[in-house]
C-alpha positions as CSV (number, residue, x, y, z in Angstrom):
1,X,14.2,8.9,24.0
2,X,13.4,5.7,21.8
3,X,12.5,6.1,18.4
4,X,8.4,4.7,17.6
5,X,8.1,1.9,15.9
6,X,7.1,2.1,12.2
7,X,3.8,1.7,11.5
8,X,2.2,0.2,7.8
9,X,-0.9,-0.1,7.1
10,X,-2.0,-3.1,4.5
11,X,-5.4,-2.4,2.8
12,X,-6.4,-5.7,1.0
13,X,-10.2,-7.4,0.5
14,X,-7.8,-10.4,0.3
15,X,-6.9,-11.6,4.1
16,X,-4.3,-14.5,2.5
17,X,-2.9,-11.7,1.0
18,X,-2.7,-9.4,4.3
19,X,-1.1,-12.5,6.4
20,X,1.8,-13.0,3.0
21,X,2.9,-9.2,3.2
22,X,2.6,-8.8,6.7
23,X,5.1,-11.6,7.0
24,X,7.1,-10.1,4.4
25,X,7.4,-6.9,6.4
26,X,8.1,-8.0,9.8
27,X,11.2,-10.2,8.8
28,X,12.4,-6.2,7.3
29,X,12.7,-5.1,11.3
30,X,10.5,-4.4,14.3
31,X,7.4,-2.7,12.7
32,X,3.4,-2.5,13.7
33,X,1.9,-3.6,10.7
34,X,-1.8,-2.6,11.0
35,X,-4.9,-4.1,8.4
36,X,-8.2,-2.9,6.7
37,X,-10.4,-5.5,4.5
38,X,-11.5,-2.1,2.4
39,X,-10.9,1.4,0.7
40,X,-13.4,3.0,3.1
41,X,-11.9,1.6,6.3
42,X,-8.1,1.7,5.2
43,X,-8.9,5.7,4.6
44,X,-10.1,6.0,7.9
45,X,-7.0,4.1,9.4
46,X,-4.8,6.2,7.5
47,X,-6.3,9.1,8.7
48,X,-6.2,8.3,12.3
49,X,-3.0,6.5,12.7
50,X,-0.7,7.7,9.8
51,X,1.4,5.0,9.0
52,X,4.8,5.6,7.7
53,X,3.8,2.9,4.7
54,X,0.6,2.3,3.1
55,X,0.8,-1.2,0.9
56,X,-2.4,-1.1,-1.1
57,X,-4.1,-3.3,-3.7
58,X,-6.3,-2.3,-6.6
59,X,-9.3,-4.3,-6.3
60,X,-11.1,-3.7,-3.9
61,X,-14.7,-3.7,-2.4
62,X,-16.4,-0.4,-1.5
63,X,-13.5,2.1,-2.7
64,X,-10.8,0.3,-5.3
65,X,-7.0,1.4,-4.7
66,X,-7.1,3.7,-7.5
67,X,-10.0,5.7,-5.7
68,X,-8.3,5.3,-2.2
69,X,-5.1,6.5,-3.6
70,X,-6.4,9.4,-5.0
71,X,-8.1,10.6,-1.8
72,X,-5.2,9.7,0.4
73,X,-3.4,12.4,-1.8
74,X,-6.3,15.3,-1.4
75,X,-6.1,14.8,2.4
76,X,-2.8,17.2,4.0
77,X,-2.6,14.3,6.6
78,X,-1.9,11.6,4.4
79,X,-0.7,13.2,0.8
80,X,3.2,12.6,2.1
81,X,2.6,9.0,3.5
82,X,4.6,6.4,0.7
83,X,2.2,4.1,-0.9
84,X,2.8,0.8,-2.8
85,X,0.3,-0.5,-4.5
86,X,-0.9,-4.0,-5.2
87,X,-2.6,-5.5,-8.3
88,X,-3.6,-8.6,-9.7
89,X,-5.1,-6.9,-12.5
90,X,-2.8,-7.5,-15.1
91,X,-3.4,-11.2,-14.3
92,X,-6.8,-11.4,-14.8
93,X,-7.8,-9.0,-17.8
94,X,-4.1,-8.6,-19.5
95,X,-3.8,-5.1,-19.0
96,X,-1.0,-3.7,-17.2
97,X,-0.2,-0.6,-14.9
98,X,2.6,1.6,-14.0
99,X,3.6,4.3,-11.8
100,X,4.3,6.0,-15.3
101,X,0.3,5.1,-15.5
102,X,-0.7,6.7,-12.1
103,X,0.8,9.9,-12.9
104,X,-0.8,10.4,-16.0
105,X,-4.3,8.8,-14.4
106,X,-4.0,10.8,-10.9
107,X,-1.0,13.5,-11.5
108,X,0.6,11.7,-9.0
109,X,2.1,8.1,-8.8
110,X,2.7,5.2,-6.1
111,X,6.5,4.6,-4.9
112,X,5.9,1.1,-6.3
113,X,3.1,-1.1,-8.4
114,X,3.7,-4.6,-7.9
115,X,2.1,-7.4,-9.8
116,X,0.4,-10.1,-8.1
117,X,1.5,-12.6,-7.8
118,X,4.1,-10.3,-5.7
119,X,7.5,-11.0,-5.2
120,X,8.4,-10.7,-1.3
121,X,11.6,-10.0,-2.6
122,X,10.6,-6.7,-4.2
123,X,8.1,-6.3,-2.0
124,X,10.6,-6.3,0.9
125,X,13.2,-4.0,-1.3
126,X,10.0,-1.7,-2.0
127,X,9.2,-1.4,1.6
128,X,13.1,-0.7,3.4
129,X,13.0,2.0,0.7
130,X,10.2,3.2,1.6
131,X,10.6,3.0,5.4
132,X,14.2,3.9,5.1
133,X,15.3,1.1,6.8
């Protein structure tokens, strides 16, 4: 019996940004990285194909990350998946978030927030711990 591939799912409004941590990921090892362009549609993807990795960003059309990652944490299917989330946040207005942030926000917290712009090499770190690879 082979082992399945990994699967991660990249929610970003950004499609630059999908193509950078897509790349990122698949030099890590031989994963199926899958895409939605919004909060509403990377819910449903999560839902229906329950990636072992969920790399999300904050701003988003539709349903921000904050909001996604709250309601990927209600649903049984997809409360276990590790998420890392995305921001460019702290570039633009100055203020900054944590997983320290998200606990006390949500009463739960992201393996990872990652400032944009990210570093593929903590992004890449982020993920094999993630994915255990």
């Amino acid at each position: 019996m082979t082992d399945r591939k990994k699967v991660v799912l990249i929610v970003d409004d950004d499609p630059d940004w999908i193509e950078f941590t897509k790349i990122v990921l698949l030099k890590i090892g031989d994963l199926s990285v899958i895409s939605a362009h919004n909060g509403e549609i990377g819910l449903e993807k999560a839902a229906a194909e329950v990636p072992d990795l969920i790399i999300l960003d904050v701003m988003m059309p539709k349903k921000d990350g904050f909001n996604v990652f709250y309601e990927l944490r209600a649903n049984p299917k997809t409360k276990e998946i590790p998420v890392i989330m995305l921001t460019g946040v702290s570039e633009k207005s100055g203020i900054k978030f944590s997983e320290k942030d998200m606990k006390e926000f949500i009463g739960e917290k992201p393996l990872e927030f990652i400032d944009k712009p990210v570093d593929p090499q903590k992004l890449e770190e982020a993920a094999k711990k993630a994915l255990k690879i």
